[in-house]
DRENPA-3360 file (N, C-alpha, C; in nm, 2 decimals, always signed):
BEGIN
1 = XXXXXXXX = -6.18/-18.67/-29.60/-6.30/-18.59/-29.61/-6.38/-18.62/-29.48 ~ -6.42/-18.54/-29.42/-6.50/-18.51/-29.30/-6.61/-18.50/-29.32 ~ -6.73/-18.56/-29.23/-6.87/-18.47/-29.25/-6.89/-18.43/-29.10 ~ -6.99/-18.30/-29.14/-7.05/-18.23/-29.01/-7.17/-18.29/-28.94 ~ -7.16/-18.39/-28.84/-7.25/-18.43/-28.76/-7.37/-18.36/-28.67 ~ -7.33/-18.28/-28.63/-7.37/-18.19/-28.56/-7.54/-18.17/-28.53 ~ -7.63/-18.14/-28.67/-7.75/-18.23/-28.69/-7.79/-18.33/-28.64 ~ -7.74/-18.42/-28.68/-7.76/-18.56/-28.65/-7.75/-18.58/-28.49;
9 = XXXXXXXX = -7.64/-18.52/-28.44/-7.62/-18.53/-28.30/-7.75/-18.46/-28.24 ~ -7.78/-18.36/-28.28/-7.86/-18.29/-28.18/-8.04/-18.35/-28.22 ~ -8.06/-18.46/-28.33/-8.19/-18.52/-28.34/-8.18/-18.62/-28.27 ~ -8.03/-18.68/-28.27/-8.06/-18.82/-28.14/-8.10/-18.74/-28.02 ~ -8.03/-18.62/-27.96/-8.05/-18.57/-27.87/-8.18/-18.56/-27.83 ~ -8.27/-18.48/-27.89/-8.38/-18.46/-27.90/-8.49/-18.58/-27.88 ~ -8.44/-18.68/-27.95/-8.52/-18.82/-27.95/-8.54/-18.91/-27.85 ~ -8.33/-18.93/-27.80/-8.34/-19.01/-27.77/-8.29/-18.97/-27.60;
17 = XXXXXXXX = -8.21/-18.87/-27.59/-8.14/-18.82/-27.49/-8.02/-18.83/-27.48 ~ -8.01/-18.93/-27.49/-7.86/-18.99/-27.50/-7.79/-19.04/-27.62 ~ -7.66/-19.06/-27.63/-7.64/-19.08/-27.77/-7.64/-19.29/-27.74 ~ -7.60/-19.32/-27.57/-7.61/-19.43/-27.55/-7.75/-19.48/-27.57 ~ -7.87/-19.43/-27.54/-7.99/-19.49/-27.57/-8.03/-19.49/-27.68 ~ -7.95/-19.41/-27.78/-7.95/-19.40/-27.95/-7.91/-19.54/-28.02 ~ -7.76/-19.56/-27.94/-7.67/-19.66/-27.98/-7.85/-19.82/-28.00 ~ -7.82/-19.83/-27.86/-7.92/-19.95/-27.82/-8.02/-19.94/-27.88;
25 = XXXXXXXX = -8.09/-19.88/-27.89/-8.24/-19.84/-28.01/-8.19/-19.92/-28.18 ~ -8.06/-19.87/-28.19/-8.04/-19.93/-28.35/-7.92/-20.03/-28.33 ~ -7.91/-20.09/-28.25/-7.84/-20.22/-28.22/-7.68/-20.18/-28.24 ~ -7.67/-20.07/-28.21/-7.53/-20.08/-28.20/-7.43/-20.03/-28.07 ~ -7.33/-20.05/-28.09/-7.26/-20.03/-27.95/-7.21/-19.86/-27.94 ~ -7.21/-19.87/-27.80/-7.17/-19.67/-27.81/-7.00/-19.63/-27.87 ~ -6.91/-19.76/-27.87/-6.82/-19.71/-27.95/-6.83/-19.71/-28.09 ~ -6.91/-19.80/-28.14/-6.93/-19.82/-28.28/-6.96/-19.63/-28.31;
33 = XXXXXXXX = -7.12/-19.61/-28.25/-7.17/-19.47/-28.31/-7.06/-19.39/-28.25 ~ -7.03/-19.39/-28.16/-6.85/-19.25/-28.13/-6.82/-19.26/-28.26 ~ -6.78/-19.37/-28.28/-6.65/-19.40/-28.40/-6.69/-19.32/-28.52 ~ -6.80/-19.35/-28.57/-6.88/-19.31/-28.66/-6.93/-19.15/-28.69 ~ -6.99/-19.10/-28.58/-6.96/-18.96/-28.53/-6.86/-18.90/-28.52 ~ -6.74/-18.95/-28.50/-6.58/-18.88/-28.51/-6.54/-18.90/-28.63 ~ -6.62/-18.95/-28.71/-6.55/-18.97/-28.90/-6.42/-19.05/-28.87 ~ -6.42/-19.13/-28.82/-6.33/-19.24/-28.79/-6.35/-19.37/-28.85;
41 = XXXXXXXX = -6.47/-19.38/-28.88/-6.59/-19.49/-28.95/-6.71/-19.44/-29.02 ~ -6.69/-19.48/-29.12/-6.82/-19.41/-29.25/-6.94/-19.48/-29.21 ~ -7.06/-19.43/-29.20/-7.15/-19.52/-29.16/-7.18/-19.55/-29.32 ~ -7.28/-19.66/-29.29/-7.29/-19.79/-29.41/-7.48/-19.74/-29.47 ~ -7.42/-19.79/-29.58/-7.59/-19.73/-29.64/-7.71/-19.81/-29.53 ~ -7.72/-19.90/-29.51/-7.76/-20.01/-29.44/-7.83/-19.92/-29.31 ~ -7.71/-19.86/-29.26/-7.74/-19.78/-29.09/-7.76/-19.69/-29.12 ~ -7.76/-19.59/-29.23/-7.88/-19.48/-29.24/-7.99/-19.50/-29.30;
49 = XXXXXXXX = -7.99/-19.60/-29.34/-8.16/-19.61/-29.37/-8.21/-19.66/-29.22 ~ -8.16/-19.74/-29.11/-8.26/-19.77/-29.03/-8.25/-19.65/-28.95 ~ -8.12/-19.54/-28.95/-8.15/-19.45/-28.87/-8.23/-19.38/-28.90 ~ -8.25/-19.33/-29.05/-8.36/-19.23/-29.07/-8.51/-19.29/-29.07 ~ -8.50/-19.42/-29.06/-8.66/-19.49/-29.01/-8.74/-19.38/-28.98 ~ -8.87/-19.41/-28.97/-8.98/-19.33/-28.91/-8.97/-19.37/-28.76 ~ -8.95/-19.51/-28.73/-8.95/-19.56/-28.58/-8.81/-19.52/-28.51 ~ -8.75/-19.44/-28.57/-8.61/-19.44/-28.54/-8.59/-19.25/-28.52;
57 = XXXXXXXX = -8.57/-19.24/-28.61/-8.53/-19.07/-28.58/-8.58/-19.01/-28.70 ~ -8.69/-19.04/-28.79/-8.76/-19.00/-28.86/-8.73/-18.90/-28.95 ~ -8.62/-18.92/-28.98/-8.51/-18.84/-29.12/-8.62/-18.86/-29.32 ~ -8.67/-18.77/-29.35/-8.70/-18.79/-29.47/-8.59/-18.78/-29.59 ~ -8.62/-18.88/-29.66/-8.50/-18.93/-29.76/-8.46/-18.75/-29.80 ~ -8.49/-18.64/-29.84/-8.46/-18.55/-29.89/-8.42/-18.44/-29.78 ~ -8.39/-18.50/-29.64/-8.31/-18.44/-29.57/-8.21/-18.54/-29.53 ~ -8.20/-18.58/-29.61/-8.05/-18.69/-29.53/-7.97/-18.63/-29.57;
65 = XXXXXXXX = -7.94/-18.59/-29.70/-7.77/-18.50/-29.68/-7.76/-18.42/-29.55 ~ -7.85/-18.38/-29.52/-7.83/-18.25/-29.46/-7.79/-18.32/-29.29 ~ -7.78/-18.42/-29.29/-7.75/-18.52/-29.16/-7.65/-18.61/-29.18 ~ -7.63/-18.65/-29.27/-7.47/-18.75/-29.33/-7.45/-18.71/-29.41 ~ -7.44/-18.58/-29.47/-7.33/-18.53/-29.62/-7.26/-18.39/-29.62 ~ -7.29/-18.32/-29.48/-7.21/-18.25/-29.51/-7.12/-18.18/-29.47 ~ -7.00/-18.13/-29.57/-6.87/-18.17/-29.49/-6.86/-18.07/-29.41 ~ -6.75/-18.09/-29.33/-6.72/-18.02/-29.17/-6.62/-17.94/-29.23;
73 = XX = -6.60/-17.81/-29.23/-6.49/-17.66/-29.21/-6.46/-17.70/-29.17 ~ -6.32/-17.66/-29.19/-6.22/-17.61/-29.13/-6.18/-17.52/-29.05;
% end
């Protein structure tokens, strides 16, 4: 099972510019978030709560599916 990132990608965008100054902002490395972004690695309940922080990329708990749940077409 796949999810559609695509969201998510384009609010780091917006936020942060980069997906590398994304990485660094939430302590992780730019391969970790690739990884994770390529549905290669599930992100952990843990890293979307600090991603959707207010200090972070300010996701409200009732739009987070809409940023980690939903799955990618075919």
């Amino acid at each position: 099972m796949a999810f559609e990132y695509s969201k998510l990608i384009g609010r780091i965008a917006e936020k942060y510019g980069t997906r590398r100054n994304f990485a660094a902002a939430i302590g992780m490395t730019d391969a970790a978030l690739s990884s994770r972004l390529n549905n290669v690695t599930p992100f952990k309940v843990e890293e979307i709560k600090r991603i959707c922080a207010p200090d972070i990329l300010d996701i409200a708990d009732n739009a987070i599916s809409e940023y980690f749940f939903t799955l990618k077409v075919k």
